[in-house]
N, C-alpha and C positions, 0 to 999 in steps of 0.2 A: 493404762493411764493415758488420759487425752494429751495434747498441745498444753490446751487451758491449764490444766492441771500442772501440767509441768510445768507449765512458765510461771504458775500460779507459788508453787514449789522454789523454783529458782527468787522470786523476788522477795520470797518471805524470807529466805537460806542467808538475803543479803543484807537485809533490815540491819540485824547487829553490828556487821559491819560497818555501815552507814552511823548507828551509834555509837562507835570506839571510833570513826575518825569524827564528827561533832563533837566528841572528848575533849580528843586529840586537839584539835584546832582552839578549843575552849584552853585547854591547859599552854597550848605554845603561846597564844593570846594572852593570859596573863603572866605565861614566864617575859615573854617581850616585853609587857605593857614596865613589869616591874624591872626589868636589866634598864629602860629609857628613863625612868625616874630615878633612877639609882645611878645614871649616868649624870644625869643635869644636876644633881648632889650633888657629886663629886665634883663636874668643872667649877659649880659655884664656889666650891671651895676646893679647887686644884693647887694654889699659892701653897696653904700649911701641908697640903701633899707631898708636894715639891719637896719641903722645908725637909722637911722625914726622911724621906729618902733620900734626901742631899746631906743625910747628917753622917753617915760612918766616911764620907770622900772628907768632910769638913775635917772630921776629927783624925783621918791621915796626915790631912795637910797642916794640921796646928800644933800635931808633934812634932813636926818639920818646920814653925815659923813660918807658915806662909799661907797668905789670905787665902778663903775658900770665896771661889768665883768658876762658873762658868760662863760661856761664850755663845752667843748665838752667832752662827755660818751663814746664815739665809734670815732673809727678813721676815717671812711667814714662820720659819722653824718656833717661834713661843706661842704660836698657835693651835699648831699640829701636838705641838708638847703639851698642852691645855687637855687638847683633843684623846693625847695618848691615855693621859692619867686618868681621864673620864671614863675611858673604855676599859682600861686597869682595876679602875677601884670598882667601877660599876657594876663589871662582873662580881669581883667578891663579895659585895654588897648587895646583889641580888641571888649571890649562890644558895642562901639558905632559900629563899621564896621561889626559885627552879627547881630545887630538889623535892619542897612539899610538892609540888605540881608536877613532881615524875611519880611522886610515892602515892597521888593521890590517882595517878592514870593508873597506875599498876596493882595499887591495891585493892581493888573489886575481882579484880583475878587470882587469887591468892587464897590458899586457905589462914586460918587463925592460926597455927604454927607455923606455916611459912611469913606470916605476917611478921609473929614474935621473932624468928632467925632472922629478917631481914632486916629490922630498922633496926638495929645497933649497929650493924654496917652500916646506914643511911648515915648515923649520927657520927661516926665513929668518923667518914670520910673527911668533911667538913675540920672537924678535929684533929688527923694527921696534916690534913694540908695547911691549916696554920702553924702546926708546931715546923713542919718542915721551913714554911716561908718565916717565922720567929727564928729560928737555927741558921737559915743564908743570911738575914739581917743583921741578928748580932753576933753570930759568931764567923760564919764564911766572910763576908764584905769586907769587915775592917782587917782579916788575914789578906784576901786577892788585896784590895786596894792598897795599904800597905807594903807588898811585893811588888807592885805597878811600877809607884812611886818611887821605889829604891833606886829605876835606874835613871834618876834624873841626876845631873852632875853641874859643878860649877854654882853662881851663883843663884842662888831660889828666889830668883825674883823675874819679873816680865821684863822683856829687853829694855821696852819703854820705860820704864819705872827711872824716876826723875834719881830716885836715892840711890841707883845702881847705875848710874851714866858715867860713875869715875873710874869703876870696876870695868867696863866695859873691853878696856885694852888687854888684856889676859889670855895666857897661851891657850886655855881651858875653853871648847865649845859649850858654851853654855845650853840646859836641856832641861828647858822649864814645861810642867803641866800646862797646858793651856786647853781644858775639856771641850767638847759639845756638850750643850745641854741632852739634845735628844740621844747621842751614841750613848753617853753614860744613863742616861734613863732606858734605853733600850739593856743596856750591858745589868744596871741593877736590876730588871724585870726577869731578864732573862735566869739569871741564879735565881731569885726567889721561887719564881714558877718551876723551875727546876728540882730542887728542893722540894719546893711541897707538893709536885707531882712524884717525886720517889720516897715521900714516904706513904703513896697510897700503897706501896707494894703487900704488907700486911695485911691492908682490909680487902685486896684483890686475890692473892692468894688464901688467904682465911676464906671468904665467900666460893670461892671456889670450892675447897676443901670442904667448906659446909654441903653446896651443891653435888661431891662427888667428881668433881672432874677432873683435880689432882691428890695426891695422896702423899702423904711425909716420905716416906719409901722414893717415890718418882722423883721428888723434889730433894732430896738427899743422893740421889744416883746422878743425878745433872747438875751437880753442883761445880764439878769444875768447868762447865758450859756456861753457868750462871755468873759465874766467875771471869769468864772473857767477854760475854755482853754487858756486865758491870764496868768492867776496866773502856769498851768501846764508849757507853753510858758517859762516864765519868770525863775521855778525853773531846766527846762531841759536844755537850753542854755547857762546860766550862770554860774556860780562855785557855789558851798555854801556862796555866801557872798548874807548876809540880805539886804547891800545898794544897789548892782548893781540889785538885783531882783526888790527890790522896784522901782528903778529909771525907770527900765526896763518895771514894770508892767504899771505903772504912765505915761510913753510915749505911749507904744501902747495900751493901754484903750484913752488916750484922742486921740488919732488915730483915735478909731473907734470910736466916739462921734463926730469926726469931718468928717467921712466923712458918719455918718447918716445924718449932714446936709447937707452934696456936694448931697448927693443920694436925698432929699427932695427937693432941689434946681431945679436939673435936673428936677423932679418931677411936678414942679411949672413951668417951663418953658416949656414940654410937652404938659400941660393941659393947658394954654396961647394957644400954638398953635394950637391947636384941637378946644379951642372954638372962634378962628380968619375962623375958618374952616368949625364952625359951626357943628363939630362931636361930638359925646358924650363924655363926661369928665371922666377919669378913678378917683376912689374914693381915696382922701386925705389924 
């Protein structure tokens, strides 16, 4: 074989290449185009965002009689907080139109049964991570916030407050709320996405399970390992409150008990096929 030949060999070898990243560039092109239009949504309407997620602190504080307000610390911070919620909501508002533009890179590679196994996972992800972020909103939130609140003492009202100027002389250090806007929007972001990043743990282990690369077996023999990165899981994500950890640990453990069955399931219906097939049975 000549030089020509070869070289001739090498640049044709690369062609395809050259076409998966033209894809490439085309799909991260409109995942971008769509997360910045999903962002200028949102800021245009960051106010009723706010509102939402300013509602499980409100409704702490009005079982307690006491106005819900936060504080701005810095005079740019309602800005940056504008800024947050854009890039907050933007994301989940473009997460479905990211995902078609990974499923659409990846599906030309793919046969028709890895196609059919794969996109229930696709949908299914989407799916866990709202219920997980629906589960910190109405059920974890107004538990931590709640707990927060408790250990305020003395009179619940702001020192300044003109109606509590008579109460003021009182042996009792008074130890009122007085939030950040952005720590508390950072503090509810953080549980949410928390949350509904552990309940991908089914559609990741399931996928897995479908691909072969763990098995109900493996995953039932490391369960008391799973059981101390849970408990680590639970104390890094969450604030120092004892209930939201426990509630935390108690969802994703029974997570992953539930999708050692989905992975045994898969498992069961494998081995059905294989001996319709008359091939050897992979072990139980």
């Amino acid at each position: 074989m000549s030089k020509t030949d070869a070289r001739d060999e090498i640049e044709d070898s690369s062609a395809p290449l050259i076409e998966h990243l033209a894809e490439l560039r085309t799909r991260l092109i409109w995942s971008v185009l769509a997360f910045v239009i999903a962002m200028v949504i949102c800021y245009a309407v960051w106010n009723p965002v706010y509102n939402f997620l300013t509602r499980p602190i409100c409704q702490a504080l009005e079982t307690r009689g006491q106005e819900c307000g936060l504080i701005l610390l810095k005079l740019q911070e309602g800005f940056f907080v504008a800024i947050q919620i854009s890039f907050f909501g933007g994301f989940i508002l473009a997460f479905p139109v990211i995902a078609f533009q990974m499923w659409r890179f990846v599906a030309p590679g793919l046969y028709r049964s890895e196609k059919q196994a794969f996109l229930p996972f696709l949908i299914a992800s989407p799916a866990m991570f709202f219920l997980g972020a629906a589960f910190a909103y109405y059920v974890i939130l107004p538990m931590a916030y709640d707990f927060f609140l408790g250990f305020q003492q003395g009179p619940l009202a702001l020192p300044d407050d003109a109606d509590t100027a008579s109460t003021a002389s009182t042996a009792m250090a008074g130890i009122v709320f007085q939030g950040s806007v952005s720590e508390y929007l950072a503090l509810t972001t953080k549980f949410i996405l928390a949350f509904g990043l552990s309940f991908q743990l089914p559609v990741a282990l399931t996928l897995m399970g479908k691909a072969g690369l763990v098995s109900s077996k493996g995953l039932g023999s490391v369960r008391k390992y799973a059981v101390v990165l849970i408990l680590l899981l639970s104390a890094i994500v969450t604030p120092p409150d004892v209930i939201s950890q426990v509630v935390l640990f108690s969802v994703v453990y029974g997570l992953y008990e539930i999708s050692i069955q989905l992975v045994r399931h898969i498992e069961t219906r494998r081995n059905e096929e294989l001996r319709a097939q008359g091939l050897p049975v992979e072990d139980e």
